[in-house]
Each structure stands twice: as structure tokens, then as C-alpha cells.
N, C-alpha and C positions, 0 to 999 in steps of 0.2 A: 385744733386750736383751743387753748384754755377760755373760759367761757368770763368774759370779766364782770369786774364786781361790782357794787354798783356804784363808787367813789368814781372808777370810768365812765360808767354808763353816764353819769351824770352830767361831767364834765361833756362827752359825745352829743347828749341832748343840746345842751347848754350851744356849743358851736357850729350845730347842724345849717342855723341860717347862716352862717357868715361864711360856709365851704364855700361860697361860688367865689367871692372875691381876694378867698383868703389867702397870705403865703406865710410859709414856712421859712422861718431865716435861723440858719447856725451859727452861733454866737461862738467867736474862736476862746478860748481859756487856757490856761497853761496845760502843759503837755505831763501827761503821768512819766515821770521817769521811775519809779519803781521796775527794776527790771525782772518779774516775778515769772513763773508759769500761766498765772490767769491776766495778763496786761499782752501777754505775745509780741510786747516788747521786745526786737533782735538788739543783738550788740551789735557792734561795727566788726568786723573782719580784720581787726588790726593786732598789731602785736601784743601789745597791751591786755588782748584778749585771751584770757588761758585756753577759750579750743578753737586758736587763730588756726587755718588750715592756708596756709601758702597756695595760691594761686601763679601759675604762669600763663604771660599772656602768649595766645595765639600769633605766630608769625603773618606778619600784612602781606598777602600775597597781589605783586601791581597786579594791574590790569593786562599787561604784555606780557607776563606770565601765564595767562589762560590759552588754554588751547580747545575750542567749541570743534568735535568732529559731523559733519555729516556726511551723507548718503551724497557721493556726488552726481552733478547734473548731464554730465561730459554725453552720457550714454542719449541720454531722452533727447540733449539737443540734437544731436545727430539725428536721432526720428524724424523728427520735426523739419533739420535742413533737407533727407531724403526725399519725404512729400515733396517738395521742390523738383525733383528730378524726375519724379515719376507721373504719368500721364495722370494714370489711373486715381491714385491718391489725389494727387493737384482738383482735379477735377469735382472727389471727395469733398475735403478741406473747404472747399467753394460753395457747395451744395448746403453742407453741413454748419457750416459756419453763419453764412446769410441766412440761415432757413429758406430757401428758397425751392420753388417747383417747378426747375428749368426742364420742361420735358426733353428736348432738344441739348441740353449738355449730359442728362442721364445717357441718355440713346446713345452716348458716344463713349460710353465705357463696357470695357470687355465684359462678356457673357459673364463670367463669375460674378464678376464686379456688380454688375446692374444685376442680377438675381439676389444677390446677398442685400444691394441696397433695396430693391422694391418689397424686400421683405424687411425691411427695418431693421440690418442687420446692425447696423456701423453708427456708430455715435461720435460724436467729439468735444472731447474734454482737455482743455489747456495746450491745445493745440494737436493734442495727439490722437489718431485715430483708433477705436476699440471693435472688437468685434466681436458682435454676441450672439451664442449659441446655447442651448437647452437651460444647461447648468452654469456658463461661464464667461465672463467679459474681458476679453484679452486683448492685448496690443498688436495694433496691424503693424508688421515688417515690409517693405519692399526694396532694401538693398541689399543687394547680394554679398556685401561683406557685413551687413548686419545679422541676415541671418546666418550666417557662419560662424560669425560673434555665438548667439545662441543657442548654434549645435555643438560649438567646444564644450559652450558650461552644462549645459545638460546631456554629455555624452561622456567626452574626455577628461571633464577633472575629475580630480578626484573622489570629492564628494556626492558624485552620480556614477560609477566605479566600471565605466566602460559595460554598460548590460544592454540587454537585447534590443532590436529595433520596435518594441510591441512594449519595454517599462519606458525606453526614451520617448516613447510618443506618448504616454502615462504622464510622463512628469512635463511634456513643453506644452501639453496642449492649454494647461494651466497658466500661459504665462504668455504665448504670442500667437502668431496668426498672418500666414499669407497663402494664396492659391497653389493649393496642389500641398499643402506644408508634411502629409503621412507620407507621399513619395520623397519627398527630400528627407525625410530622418530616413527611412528605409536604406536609401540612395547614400545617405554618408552612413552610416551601418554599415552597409555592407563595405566601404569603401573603406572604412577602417582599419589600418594594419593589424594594429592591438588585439582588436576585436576579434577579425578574422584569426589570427595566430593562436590566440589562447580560447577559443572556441573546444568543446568536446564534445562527442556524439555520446548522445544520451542512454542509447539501447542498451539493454545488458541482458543478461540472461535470468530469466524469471525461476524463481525455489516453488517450493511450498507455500501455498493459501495459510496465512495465521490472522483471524480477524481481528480488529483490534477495538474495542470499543470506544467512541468518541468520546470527547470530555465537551460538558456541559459550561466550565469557567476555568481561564486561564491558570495554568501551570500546575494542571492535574496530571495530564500529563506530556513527558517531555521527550523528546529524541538526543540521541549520545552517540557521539562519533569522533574520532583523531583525524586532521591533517597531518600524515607522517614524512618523514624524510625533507623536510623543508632545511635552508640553509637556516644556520646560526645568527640571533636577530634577536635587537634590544640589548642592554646594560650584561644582561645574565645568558646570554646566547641559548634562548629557546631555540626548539627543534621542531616543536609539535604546535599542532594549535587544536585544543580540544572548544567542541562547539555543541550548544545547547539549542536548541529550537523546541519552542514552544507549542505544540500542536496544537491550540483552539486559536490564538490569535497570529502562529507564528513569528513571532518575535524570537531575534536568534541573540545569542551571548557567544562573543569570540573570547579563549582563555588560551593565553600561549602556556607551554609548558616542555618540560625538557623530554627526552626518550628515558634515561634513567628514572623517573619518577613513578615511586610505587605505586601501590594500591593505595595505601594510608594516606600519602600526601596529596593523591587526585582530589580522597572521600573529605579531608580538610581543608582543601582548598577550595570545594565545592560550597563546603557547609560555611563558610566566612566569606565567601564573596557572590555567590550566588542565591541559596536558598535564606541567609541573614535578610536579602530585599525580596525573593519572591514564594517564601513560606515553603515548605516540602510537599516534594511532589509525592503523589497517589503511585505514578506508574511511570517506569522508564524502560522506553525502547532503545534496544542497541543492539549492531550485532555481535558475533560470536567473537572477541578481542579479548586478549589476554587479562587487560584494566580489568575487566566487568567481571569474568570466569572465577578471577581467584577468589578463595574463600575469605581472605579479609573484606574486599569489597562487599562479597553478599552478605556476608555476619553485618556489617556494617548498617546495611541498609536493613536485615531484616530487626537489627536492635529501633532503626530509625521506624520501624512499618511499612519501610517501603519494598514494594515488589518489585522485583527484576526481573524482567519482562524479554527473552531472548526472540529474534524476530530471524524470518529468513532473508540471507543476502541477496541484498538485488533487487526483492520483489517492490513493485509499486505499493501493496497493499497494505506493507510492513513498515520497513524501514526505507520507502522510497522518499521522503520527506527529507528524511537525513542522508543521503545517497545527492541526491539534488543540489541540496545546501551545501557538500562538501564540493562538487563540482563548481557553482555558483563563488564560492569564497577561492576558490583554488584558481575560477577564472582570472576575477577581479585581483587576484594578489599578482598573477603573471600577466596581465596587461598594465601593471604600474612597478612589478618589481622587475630587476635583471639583472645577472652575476656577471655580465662578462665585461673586460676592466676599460673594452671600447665607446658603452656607453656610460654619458656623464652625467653627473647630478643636475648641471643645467640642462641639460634637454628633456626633462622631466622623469626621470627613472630613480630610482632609490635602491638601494641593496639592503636597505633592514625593513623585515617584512611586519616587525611589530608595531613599527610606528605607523601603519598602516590600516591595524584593526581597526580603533575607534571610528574617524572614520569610513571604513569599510561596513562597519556594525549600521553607522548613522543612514548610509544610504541604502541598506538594505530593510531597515525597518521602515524609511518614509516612501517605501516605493510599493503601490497598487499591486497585494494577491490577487492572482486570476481566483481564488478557488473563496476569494470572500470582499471581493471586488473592494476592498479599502486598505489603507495601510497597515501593517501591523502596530504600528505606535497608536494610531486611531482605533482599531480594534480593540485592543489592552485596554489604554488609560481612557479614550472616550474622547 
């Protein structure tokens, strides 16, 4: 701040006793209409005006016009009228709700029940019961069409892609809770048609030992493999579906693709929709397939710096990763796809298997690796 002069100062001195009682009043005076740069004087926005800019007004949208969506209630009420039915809950709800320390109504709930609650398992919040363990606070179920409810959505749809009874109990245990609940996914697992149908036995016959060194940070390096012989699917009737897995985080990438597609159109396909988001890779494993062999492919990669990396078939220590992953995607595509013209679109089946990646992609990344106990999406991005 410029330091004033003494014309100021003076005047400052001069007023210093009257600040306590003193005001300041704006006396109005005409208005500068000079319409310069230094007044910041606007025009009007009228015709009149040579940089009139035409404005249109925003359509008045009523009130009855709006549509507010949310989460509906349909599922929770139902919770809450179950407790009603049930001994055990009822009994809960009472306990929980009064805060009370009825020894004599504890004592009268089944052995689970009463062990879970004298350990403070069970809480309740807006009527509904929760049950808490190590890591997590989940919703007590006890009706039998409830929880069937919740074996559909974490088994059968789609978006959980019909997988084993060890990722379905991965992904409910996050979400609900009633006695005995690891035997009843087991028990509808195995009970599954789907399931059981498109099941494959994993053994196969072990090659040669090729060690392969681990990558320190994702998409150094990656495994490479075709789903072949698949029916014709999607706008352009793919045939193949070429799949990426990531080896430090896992994370896989489904690319359908046709059987006539060369070398050249895999290597450009790859390089615009894959490595454009995940940088190039250090190393690639694949086995012995014609794509990888041809010398376009390798020039390709060795102009990129990348090594091609050839693994033995079969082995776990190699290309078991990618071996796995094709059985895994090969499952989940035959427990929600089917060619034959007796089954129909409403009974959940579909016969284009491309519409089916994303996804199938989605519920394979947010489902619990055994071999790095978190998801590959969580792994990756954090």
C-alpha cells in the first residue's frame, strides 16, 4: 500500500477523535454515462446495440415434467416385515431396539444367535438388523425367499458371470448374513444347472519348466491368448475373442476379433485400444499360435522393444494364467450364452456373445484374486 502524503495524514489526524461516533454517508449524483473502457459502463444488450448478441430464452420446464429417480425401498421393507416372522430376529429387534438386558429373552435364542449376540455381534439401524464381523457390517437375512433373492444377484446375473462357489461367497459376504450362509452358496453352486454344465476340469498336461520373471508394476507384463471357434456375434460377426491379462494386478481385457485377421490388424488393434490406455508392455507371454509366430507380428514388436516371450503349453508356471482365464471367460460365456433356437431371449439366454464382454470383463476384475487376496480393479488403480 502506497504510503500517503501528508495532505492525508493530516486530514487522518484531524478525524481520529470523531471515528467512534462517526458515519460515512454516499451522496447519490448523476450517473457518468460516458460509455468508455475506463467508466466499465455496459451497454444494454438491445438491438440498437452493434455487438447486440441475441439471446434465446431457456424452455420452462413444469414441475410435472420432472422425474427424481431413486434406489427403491420395496427390498429393505420386506427385511424388516421378515423380522416379524421370525423367532429369532423378533426376539433381536426387541433386545436391540429397547437397549435392554433381558437375560431370560437372550436365553431363548438359538445357539448361533445368542453366541453372535453375547459377543456384540448384531446392531440395529432403521429397523434393520446388521451383523458385524472382523472387517464388515452386513444385513441379517432370514427369509427364505430373501435369501434366494440374493443368491440370484450374486450368482446368476450377469454381472457376477455364474463363478465358483469360493468368488460367490467373496462377493455376498460383503453384503448379508444369516446362519450357516457358506453352506447355502455352496449348496445353490453346486445346485446350479449353468454352473455345473459349463464347468471344465482344469488338469492338463504339464511341458517344460520356463521361468518367467515377476513384474514389479502393472502392464509390464502381460499374457496373450484366442478364444477360437466361438459363433458369430456383434454388428461385424466376430469369431474370436482375443484376451489380455495382466500379470502383476491381473486385470484382463476382452477384444473380440474375427479368424481371418492378420498379424498386422491384431498388432493395430492392440496398439489403439489397448496399450493408447495402458502404456507398452516390457513382456509378453503367449503360446505357440500362429498370430504371435509370424514374422510381421515379431518385427512389429521388436521395432516396439517389445519381447515375445514364447511359454510352454499347459504349464502352470508359464502360460497357466492365460490357460485359466480362457477356461474362466469360456465358462461364463456358456453359462449365459446358447445356440439352440429352443431357448429364448426371455428366459435369460442370449446368442450374441459380444454383447456379453463388458460385462463379463466388469465381473471379473471386481472379484477377489486368491493369489493377491483383492480385486484386480483395487490392485491396478488403488
Amino acid at each position: 500500500m502506497k504510503t500517503p502524503n501528508r495532505h492525508i495524514s493530516r486530514c487522518q489526524i484531524a478525524i481520529l477523535e470523531y471515528r467512534v461516533n462517526m458515519t460515512i454517508l454516499d451522496k447519490a449524483e448523476n450517473i457518468h454515462m460516458n460509455f468508455d473502457g475506463l467508466s466499465r459502463w455496459a451497454l444494454p444488450n438491445t438491438p440498437e446495440n452493434l455487438a447486440y448478441v441475441p439471446t434465446t430464452a431457456e424452455p420452462q420446464i413444469p414441475t410435472e415434467g420432472i422425474n427424481i429417480t431413486d434406489v427403491g425401498t420395496e427390498f429393505f421393507e420386506e427385511v424388516i416385515e421378515s423380522y416379524e416372522q421370525d423367532k429369532n430376529c423378533h426376539i433381536l429387534t426387541a433386545l436391540l431396539e429397547k437397549d435392554c438386558k433381558n437375560a431370560a429373552l437372550a436365553n431363548s435364542l438359538y445357539n448361533i444367535w445368542k453366541t453372535s449376540y453375547e459377543n456384540v455381534r448384531f446392531h440395529l439401524f432403521d429397523g434393520i438388523l446388521y451383523h458385524r464381523s472382523k472387517h464388515t457390517c452386513v444385513m441379517v437375512l432370514c427369509s427364505r425367499m430373501l435369501i434366494n433373492t440374493i443368491l440370484f444377484e450374486f450368482h446368476d446375473n450377469i454381472y457376477f458371470g455364474h463363478l465358483s462357489e469360493y468368488r460367490t461367497t467373496e462377493r455376498l459376504k460383503t453384503c448379508s448374513w444369516w446362519p450357516s450362509w457358506r453352506k447355502y452358496v455352496i449348496k445353490h453352486c453346486h445346485s446350479c444347472d449353468r454352473f455345473q454344465k459349463a464347468n471344465k476340469a482344469t488338469g492338463n498336461i504339464f511341458g517344460l519348466i520356463i521361468h518367467i520373471q515377476e513384474s514389479s508394476t502393472p502392464w509390464e507384463v502381460v499374457h496373450m491368448d484366442w478364444v477360437t471357434a466361438l459363433q458369430p456375434g456383434g454388428d461385424k460377426s466376430y469369431s474370436e475373442c482375443l484376451f489380455i491379462v495382466e500379470r502383476y494386478s491381473k486385470t484382463p481385457i476382452f477384444l473380440p476379433f474375427h479368424e481371418d485377421d492378420t498379424a498386422m490388424d491384431t498388432a493395430l488393434f492392440i496398439c489403439n485400444r489397448v496399450i493408447s490406455h495402458t502404456g507398452l508392455f516390457k513382456n509378453i507371454i503367449s503360446d505357440r499360435y500362429i498370430k504371435f509366430i509370424s514374422a510381421l507380428w515379431t518385427n512389429l514388436h521388436k521395432l516396439l522393444g517389445t519381447k515375445l516371450s514364447f511359454s510352454t503349453a499347459y504349464h502352470p508356471q508359464t502360460d497357466g494364467l492365460a490357460e485359466r482365464m480362457i477356461q474362466s471367460l469360456e465358462d461364463m460365456i456358456r453359462r449365459f450364452c446358447a445356440y439352440g433356437p429352443e431357448l429364448k431371449y426371455s428366459d435369460g439366454f442370449t446368442h450374441d456373445w459380444c454383447t456379453l464382454i463388458p460385462a463379463l470383463e466388469l465381473a471379473y476384475k471386481t472379484l477377489i484374486h486368491p493369489s493377491t487376496d483383492k480385486t484386480p480393479a483395487m490392485f491396478e488403480k488403488g
